[in-house]
N, C-alpha and C positions, 0 to 999 in steps of 0.2 A: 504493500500500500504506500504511496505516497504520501511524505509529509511535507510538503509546500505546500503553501496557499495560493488563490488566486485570487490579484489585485486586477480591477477592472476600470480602474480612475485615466485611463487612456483609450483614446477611441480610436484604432488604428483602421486607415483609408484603405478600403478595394483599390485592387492594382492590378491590372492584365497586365501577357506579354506577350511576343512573340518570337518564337525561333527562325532564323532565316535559313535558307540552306547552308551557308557557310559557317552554322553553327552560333553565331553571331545573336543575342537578345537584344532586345528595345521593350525596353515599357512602359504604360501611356500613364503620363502624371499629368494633376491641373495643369502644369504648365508648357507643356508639348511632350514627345516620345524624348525618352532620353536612356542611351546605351547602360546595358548591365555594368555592374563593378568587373564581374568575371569576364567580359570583353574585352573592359577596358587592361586589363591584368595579362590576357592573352596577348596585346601587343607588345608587351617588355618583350625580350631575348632571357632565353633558359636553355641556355647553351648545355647544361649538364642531362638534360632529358632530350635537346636533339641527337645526344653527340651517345646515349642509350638506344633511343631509337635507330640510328645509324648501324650500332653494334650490332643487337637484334635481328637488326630488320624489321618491312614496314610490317608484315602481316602479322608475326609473333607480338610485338608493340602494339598493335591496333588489339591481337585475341589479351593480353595481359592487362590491356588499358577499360577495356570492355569487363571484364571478371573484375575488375578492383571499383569500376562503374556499380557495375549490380551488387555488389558486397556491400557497398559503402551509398547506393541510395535502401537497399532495405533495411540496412540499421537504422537507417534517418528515418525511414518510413516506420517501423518498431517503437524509436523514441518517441516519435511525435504522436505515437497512436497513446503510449504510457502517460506522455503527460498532457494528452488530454483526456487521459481514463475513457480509452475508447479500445475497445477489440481490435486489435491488427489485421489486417486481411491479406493472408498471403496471395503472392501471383504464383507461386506454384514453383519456383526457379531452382536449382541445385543452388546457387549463391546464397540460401536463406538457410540455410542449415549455419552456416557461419558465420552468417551476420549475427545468428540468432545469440548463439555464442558471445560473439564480441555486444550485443544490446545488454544482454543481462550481467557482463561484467563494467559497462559503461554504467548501468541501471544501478547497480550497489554500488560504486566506485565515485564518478561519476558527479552524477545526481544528488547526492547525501548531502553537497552544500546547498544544495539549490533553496533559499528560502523563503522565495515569493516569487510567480510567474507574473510577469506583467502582456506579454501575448508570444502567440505563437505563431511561426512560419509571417512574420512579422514585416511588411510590403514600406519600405522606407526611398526617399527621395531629396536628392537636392536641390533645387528649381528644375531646370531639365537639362542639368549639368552628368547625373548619374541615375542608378536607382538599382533597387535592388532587395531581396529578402534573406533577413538573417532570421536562424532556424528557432532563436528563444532570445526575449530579453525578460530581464527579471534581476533579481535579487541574490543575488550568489556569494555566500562567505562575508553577508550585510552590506556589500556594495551592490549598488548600480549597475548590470554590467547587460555587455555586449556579447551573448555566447550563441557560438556555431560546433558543431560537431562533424568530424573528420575521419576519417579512416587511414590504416596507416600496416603494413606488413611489420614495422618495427616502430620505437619509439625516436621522433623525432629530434635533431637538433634544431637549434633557432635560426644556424642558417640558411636549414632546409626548407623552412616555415615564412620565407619574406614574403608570400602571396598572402599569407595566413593573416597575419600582422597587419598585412594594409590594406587587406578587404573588412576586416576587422572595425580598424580607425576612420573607413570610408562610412562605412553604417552605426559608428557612433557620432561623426561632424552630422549625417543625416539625421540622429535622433536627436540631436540636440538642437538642431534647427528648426527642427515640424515641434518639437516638445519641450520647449527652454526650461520647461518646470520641474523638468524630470531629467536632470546632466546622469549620462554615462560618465562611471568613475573608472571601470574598468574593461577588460575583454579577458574573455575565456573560452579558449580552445579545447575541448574536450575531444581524447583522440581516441579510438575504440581500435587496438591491435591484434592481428591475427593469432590463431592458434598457431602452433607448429608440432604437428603430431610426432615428426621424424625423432627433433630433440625434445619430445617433452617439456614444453612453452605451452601453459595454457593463455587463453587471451586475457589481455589486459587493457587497462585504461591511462591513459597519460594524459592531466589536467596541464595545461600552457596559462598560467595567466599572466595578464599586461595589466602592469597597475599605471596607476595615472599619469606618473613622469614619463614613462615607457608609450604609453600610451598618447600622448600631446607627441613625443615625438615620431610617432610612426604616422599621426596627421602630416604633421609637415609636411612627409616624404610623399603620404597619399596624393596631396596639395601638389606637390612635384610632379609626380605620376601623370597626375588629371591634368595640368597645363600642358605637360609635353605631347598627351594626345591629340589636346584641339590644338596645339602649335603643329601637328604634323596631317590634320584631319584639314588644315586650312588652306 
């Protein structure tokens, strides 16, 4: 059973989107369409996952990138069903035996700080500069915070995690602009890792949190981010 509450003192706006074939989202805010955070994060260079995919090759990188896809949206799809104390509904997939796994050590692990939901799968925007849904804000460890949920074969470093960090800091300048009343203090990563049956690794969780000075500074860099795309989209 869940022991968070749920705070309902924020009225969070409907938000479509859409997919384009190049994979690419847009989503329609009062103030025009305006491209996903994760698009905009797509255009950096991540030369250590080309230079994988290179190794690889493209078809094994496409079936690995695929399996870590459905691993890591049915644990989101799992969480999200837990805290909204709703039934999960499987799609039937082999990737959900493992996800299932990795939700209920995120579930005990996890979750245990969590001490107030403020919403969920949470549709946020900055004029029609960005936009974008982070998977829970709420109350975590008595802060404020910013939290998304991740998937991960092993436990991450920070310097693996720069998308993490400033997609993070994106949808906390967003909630603090639609919500001035309600400042994000923090961001928290919550990462749900695989089993490994070979050595006897059961799955685990590995909490990331950005407190506040960490957190102003990974704005900056979003701040960064965001001008150098419309300086190149112009």
């Amino acid at each position: 059973m869940s022991r968070f509450k749920y705070v309902n003192d924020i009225i969070y706006p409907e938000m479509e989107s859409v997919t384009a074939a190049s994979g690419s989202r847009v989503y329609t805010t009062p103030y025009g369409p305006a491209p996903s955070v994760t698009t905009i994060l797509s255009t950096l260079p991540h030369p250590g996952l080309d230079e994988w995919r290179e190794r690889v090759g493209e078809e094994e990188a496409n079936r690995v990138s695929k399996e870590a896809t459905d691993i890591g949206s049915a644990m989101h799809d799992m969480l999200e069903a837990y805290v909204r104390k709703e039934a999960f509904q499987p799609k039937g997939i082999p990737e959900e035996a493992i996800a299932n796994k990795m939700f209920r050590a995120v579930r005990m692990l996890g979750l245990r700080a969590l001490d107030e939901v403020w919403g969920i799968e949470v549709p946020l925007y900055y004029e029609d500069l960005y936009a974008g849904r982070t998977d829970l804000v709420g109350v975590f460890n008595g802060k404020p915070s910013i939290i998304d949920y991740k998937t991960a074969k092993y436990f991450k470093r920070d310097e693996w995690i720069q998308d993490y960090f400033l997609q993070t800091a994106a949808y906390a300048i967003a909630h603090d602009w639609m919500f001035p009343d309600y400042e994000i203090e923090q961001a928290v990563l919550i990462i749900g890792t695989r089993p490994n049956p070979e050595y006897n690794v059961p799955p685990k969780c590995q909490i990331v949190t950005v407190d506040t000075a960490d957190l102003e500074i990974n704005k900056d860099k979003w701040v960064d981010v965001l001008d150098g795309y419309y300086q190149n989209a112009a």
